[in-house]
PASEBA-1860 file (N, C-alpha, C; in nm, 3 decimals):
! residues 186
1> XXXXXXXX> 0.634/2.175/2.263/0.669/2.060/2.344/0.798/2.090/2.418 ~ 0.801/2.033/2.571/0.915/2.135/2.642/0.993/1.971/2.622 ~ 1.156/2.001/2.616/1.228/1.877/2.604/1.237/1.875/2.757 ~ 1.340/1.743/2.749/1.369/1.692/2.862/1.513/1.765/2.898 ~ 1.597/1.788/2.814/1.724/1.856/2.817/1.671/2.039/2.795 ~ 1.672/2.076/2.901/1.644/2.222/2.873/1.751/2.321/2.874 ~ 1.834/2.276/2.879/1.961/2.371/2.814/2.011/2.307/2.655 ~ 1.910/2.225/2.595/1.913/2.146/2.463/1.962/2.300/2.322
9> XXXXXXXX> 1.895/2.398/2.361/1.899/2.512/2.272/2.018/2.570/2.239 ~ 2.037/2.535/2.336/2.244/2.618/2.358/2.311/2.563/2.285 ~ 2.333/2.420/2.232/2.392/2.353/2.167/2.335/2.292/2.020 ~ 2.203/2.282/2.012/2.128/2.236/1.872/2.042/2.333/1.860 ~ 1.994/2.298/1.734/1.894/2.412/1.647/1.769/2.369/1.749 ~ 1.666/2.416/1.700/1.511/2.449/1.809/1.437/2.354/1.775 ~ 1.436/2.282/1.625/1.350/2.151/1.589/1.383/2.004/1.669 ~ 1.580/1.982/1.680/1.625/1.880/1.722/1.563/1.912/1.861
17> XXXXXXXX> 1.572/2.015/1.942/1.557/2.008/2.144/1.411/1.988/2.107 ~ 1.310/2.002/2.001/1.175/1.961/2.037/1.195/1.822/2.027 ~ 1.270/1.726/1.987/1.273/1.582/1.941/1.321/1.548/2.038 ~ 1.412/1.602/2.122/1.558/1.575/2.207/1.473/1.438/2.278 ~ 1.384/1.458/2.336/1.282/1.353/2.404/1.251/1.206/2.277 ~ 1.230/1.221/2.197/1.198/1.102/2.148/1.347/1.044/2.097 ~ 1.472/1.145/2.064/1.544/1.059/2.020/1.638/1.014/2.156 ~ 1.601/1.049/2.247/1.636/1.031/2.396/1.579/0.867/2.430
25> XXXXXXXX> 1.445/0.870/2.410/1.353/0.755/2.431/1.462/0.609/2.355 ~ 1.461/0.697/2.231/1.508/0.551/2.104/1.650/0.528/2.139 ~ 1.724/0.559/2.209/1.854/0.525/2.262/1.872/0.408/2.297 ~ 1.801/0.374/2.379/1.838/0.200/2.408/1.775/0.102/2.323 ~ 1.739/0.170/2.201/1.702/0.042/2.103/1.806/0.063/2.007 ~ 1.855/0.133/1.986/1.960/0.180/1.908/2.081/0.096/1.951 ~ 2.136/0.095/2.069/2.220/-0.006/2.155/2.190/-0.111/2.156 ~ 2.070/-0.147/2.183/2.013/-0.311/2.152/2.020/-0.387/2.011
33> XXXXXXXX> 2.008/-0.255/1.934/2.065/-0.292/1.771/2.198/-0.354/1.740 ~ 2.244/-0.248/1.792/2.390/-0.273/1.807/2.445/-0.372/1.846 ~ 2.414/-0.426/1.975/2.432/-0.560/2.021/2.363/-0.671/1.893 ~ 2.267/-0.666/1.873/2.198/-0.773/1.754/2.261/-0.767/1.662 ~ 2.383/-0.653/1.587/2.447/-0.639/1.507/2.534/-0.747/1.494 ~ 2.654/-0.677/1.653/2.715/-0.797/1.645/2.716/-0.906/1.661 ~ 2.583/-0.992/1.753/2.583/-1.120/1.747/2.535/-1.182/1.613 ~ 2.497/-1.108/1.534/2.458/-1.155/1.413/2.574/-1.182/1.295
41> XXXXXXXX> 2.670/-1.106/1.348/2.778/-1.131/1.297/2.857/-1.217/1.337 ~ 2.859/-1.286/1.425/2.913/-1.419/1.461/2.874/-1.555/1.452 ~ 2.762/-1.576/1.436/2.719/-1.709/1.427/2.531/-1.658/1.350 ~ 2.532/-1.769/1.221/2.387/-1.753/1.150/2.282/-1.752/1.235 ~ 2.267/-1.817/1.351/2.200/-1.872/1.436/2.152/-1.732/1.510 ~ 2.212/-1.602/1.483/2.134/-1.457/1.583/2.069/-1.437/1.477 ~ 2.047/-1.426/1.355/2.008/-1.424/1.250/1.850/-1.384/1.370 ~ 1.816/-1.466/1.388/1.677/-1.491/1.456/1.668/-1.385/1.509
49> XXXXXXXX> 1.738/-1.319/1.555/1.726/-1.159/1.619/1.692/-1.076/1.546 ~ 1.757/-1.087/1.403/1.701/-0.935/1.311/1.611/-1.000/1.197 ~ 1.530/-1.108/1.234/1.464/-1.138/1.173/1.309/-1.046/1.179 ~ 1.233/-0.945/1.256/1.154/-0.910/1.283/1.154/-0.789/1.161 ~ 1.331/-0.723/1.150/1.369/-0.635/1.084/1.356/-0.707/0.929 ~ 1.426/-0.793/0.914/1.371/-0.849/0.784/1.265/-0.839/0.714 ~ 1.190/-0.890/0.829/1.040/-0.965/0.751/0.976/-0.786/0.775 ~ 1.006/-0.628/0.790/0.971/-0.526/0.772/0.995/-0.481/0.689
57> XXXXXXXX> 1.145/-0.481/0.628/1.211/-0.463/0.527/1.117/-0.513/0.387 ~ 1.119/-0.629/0.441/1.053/-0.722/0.264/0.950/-0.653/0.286 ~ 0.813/-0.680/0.338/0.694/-0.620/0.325/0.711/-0.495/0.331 ~ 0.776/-0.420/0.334/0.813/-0.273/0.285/0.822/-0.264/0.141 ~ 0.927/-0.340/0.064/0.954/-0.360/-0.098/0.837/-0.400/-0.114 ~ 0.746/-0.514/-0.057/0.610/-0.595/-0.078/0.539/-0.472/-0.116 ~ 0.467/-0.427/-0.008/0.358/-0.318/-0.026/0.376/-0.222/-0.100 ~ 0.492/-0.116/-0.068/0.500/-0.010/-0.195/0.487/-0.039/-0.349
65> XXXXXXXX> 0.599/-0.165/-0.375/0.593/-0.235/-0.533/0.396/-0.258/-0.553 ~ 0.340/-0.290/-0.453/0.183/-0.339/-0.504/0.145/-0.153/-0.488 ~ 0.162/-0.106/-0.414/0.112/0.035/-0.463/0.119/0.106/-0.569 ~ 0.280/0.093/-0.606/0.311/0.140/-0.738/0.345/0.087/-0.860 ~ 0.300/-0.041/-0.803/0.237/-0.110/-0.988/0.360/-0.182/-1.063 ~ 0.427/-0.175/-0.941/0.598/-0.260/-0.952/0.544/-0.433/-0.995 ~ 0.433/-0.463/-0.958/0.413/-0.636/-0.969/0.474/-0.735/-0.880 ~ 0.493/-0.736/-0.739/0.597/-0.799/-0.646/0.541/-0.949/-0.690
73> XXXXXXXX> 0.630/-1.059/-0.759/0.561/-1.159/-0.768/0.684/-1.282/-0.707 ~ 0.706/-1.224/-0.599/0.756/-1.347/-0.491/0.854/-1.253/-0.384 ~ 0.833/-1.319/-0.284/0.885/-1.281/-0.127/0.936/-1.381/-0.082 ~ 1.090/-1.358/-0.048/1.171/-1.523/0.024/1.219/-1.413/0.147 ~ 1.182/-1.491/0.252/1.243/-1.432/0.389/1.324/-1.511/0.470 ~ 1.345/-1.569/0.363/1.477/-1.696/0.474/1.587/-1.658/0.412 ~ 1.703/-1.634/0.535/1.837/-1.600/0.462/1.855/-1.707/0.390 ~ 1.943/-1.686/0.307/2.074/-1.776/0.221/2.207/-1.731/0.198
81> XXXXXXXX> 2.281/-1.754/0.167/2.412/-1.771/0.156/2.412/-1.727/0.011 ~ 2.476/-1.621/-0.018/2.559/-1.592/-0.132/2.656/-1.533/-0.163 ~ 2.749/-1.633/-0.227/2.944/-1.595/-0.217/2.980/-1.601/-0.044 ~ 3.022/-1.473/-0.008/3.028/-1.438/0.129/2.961/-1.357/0.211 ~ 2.845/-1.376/0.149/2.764/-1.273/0.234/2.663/-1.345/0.231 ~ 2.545/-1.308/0.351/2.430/-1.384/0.332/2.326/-1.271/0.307 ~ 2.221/-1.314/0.226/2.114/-1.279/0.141/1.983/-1.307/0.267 ~ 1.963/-1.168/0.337/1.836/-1.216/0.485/1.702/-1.241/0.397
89> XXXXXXXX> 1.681/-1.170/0.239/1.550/-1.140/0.271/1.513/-1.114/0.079 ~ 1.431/-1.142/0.006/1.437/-1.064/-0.096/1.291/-1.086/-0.179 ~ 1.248/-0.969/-0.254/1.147/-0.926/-0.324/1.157/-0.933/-0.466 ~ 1.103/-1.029/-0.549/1.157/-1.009/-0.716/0.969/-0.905/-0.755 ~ 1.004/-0.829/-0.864/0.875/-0.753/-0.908/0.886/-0.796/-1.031 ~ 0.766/-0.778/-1.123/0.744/-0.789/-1.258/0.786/-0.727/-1.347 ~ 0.731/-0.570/-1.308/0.698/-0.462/-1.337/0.774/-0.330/-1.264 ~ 0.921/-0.329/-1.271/0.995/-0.268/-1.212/1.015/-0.147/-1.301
97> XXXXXXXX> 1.007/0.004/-1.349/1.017/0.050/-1.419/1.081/0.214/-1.324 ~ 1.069/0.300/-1.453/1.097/0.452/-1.430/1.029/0.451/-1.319 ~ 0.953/0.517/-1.311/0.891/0.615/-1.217/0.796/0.498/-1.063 ~ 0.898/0.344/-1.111/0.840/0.302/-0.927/0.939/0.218/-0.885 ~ 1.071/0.253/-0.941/1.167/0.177/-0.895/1.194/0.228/-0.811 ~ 1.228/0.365/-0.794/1.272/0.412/-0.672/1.199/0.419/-0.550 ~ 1.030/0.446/-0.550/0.989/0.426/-0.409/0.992/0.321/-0.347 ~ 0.975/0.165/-0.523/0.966/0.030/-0.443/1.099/-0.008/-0.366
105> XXXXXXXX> 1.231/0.027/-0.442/1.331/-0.007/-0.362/1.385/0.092/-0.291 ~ 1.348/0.201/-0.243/1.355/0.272/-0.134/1.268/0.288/0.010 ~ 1.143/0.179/-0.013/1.047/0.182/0.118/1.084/0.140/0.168 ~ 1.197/0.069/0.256/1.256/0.027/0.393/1.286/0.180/0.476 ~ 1.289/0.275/0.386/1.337/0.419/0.471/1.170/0.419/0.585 ~ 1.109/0.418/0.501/0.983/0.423/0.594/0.985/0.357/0.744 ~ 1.049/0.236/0.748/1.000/0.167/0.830/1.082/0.257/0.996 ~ 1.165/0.363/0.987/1.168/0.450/1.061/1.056/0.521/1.112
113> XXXXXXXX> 0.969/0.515/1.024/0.805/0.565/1.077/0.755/0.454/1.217 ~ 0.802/0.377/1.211/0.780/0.273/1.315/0.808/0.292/1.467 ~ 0.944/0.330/1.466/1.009/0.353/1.634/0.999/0.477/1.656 ~ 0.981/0.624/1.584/0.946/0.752/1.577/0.832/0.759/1.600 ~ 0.715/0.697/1.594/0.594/0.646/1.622/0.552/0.642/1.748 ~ 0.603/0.467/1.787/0.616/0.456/1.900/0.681/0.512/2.019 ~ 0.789/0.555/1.951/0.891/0.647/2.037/0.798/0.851/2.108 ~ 0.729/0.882/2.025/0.588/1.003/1.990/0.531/0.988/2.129
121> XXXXXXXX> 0.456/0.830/2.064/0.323/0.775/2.152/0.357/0.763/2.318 ~ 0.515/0.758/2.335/0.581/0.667/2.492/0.582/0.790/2.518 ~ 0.645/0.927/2.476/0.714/0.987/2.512/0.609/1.141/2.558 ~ 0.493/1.120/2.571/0.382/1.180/2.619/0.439/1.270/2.722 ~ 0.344/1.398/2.791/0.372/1.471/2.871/0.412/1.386/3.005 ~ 0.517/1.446/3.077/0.506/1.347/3.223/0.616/1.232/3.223 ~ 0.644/1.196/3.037/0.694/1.068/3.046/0.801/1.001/3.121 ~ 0.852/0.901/3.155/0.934/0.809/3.224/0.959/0.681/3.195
129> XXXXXXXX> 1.039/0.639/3.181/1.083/0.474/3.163/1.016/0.408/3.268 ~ 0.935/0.297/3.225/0.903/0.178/3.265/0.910/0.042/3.239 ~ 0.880/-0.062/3.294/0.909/-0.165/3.250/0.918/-0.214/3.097 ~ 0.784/-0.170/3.096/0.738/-0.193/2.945/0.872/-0.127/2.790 ~ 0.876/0.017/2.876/0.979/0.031/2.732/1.100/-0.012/2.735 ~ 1.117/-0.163/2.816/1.249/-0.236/2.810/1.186/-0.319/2.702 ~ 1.077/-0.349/2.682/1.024/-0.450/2.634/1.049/-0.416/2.452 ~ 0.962/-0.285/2.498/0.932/-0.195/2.339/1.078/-0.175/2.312
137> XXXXXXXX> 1.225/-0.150/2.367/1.330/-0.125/2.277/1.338/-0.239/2.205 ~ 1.372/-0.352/2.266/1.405/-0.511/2.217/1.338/-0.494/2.097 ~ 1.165/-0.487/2.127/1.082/-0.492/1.975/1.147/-0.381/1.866 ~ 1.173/-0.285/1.921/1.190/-0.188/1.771/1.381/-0.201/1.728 ~ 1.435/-0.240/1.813/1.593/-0.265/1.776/1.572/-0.322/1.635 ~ 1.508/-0.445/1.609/1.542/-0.514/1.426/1.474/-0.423/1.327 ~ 1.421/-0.245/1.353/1.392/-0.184/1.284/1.528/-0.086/1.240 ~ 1.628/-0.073/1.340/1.749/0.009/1.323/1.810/-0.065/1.247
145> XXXXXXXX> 1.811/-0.165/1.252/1.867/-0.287/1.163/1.839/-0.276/1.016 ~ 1.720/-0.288/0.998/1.669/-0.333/0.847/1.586/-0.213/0.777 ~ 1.588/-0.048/0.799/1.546/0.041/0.734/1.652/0.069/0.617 ~ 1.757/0.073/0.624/1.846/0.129/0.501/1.858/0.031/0.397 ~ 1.858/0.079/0.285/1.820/0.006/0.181/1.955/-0.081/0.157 ~ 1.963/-0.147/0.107/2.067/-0.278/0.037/2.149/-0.169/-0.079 ~ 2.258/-0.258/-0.109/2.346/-0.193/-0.214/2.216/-0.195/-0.346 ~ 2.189/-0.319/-0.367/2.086/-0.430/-0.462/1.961/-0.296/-0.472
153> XXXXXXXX> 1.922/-0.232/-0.352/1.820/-0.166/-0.384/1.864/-0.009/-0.419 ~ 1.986/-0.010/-0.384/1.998/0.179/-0.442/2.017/0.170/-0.581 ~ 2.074/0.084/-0.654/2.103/0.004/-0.771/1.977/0.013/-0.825 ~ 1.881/-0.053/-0.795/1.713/-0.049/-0.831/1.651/0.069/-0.852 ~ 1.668/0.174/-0.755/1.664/0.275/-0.736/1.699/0.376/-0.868 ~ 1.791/0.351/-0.883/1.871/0.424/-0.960/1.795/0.447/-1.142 ~ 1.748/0.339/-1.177/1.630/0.346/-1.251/1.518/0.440/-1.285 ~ 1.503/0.499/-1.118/1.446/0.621/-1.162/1.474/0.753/-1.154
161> XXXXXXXX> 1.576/0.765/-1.205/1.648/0.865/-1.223/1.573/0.995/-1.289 ~ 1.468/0.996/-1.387/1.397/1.120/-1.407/1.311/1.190/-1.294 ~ 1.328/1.124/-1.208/1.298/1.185/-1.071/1.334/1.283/-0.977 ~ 1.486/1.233/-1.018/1.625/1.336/-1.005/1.600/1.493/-1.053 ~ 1.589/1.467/-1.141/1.496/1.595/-1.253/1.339/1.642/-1.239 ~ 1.266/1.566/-1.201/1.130/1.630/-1.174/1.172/1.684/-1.045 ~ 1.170/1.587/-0.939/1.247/1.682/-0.786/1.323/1.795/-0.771 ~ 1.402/1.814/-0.861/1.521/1.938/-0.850/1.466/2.086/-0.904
169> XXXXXXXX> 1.380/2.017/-1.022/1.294/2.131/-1.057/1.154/2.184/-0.989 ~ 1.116/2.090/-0.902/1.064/2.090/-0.792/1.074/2.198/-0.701 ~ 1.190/2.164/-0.650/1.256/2.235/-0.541/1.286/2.366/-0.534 ~ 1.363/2.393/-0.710/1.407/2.495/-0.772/1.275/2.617/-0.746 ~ 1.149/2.519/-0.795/1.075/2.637/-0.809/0.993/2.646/-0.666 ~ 1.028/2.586/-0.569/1.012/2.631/-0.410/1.105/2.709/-0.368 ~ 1.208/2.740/-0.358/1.309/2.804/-0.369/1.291/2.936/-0.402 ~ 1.282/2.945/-0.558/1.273/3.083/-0.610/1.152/3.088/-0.657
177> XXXXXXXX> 1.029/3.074/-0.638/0.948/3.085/-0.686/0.902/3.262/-0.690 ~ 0.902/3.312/-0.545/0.940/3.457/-0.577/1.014/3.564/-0.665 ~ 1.060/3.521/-0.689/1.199/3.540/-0.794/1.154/3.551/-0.956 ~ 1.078/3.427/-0.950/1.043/3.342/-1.088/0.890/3.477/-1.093 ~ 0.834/3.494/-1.008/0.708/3.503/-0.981/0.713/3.701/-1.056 ~ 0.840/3.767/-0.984/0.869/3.917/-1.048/0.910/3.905/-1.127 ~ 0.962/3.818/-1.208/1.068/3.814/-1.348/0.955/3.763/-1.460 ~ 0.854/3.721/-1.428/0.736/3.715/-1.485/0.637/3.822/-1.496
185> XX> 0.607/3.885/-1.410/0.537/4.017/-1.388/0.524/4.147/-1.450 ~ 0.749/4.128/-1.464/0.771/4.229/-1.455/0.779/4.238/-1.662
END
């Protein structure tokens, strides 16, 4: 795929100048985020802006927890107020354990699959800004918003920690598996 920046190589590795185009595309939703950031920080009432991001977020915890057997047995998507901070969105499970705490409270990362997506699909041979992807930033901005997980969910997360350990040994033996592979042989 030829980027749009073709002197992109000179300065980044060869995977980023194949992207250079889509993360080129997602720029002005990224800014539009930004703006929704801060008006959301001024008055409850923008709230309504990163509400799209919300209600992705929850059905993110929603669906994975029902995949992995977490038990999601209630979804509140109306902020509230707690202490000094407000609470946009939240998922209680039944069945929160080892080995599905971490995907259930880590699936908001996914919802980056969303504007990378769309951002793929726009960014076709030929491509160019048109009306429309003024339209499509607005829509995917409350996704920059609401993919990173909550303090509440790395916390959750953290639960599955023998994961830490299946993964590393994982890796280990992608890594050196050659290694592992003559020291066996030999």
């Amino acid at each position: 795929m030829a980027s749009v920046l073709p002197a992109c190589t000179a300065v980044l590795p060869g995977f980023l100048c194949g992207s250079a185009d889509i993360l080129l595309y997602l720029v002005p939703s990224m800014a539009v985020a930004f703006l929704f950031w801060m008006l959301a920080g001024r008055h409850p009432a923008f709230f309504l802006l990163t509400a799209p991001g919300t209600l992705c977020h929850e059905l993110a915890h929603f669906g994975v927890g029902l995949l992995t057997n977490a038990e999601p047995t209630n979804i509140s998507l109306f902020p509230r107020r707690k202490g000094k901070v407000w609470e946009l969105g939240s998922v209680t499970f039944a069945n929160l354990r080892w080995y599905n705490a971490a995907p259930a409270a880590l699936a908001p990362l996914l919802i980056l699959l969303l504007p990378l997506t769309v951002a793929a699909w726009r960014t076709g041979p030929g491509w160019h800004f048109a009306p429309l992807d003024l339209v499509i930033a607005v829509l995917l901005a409350p996704q920059f918003l609401s993919f990173w997980p909550s303090p509440v969910d790395w916390r959750l997360a953290a639960r599955s920690w023998p994961w830490i350990v299946v993964l590393g040994m994982g890796g280990g033996l992608y890594f050196w598996h050659d290694a592992i592979l003559r020291l066996v042989r030999a």
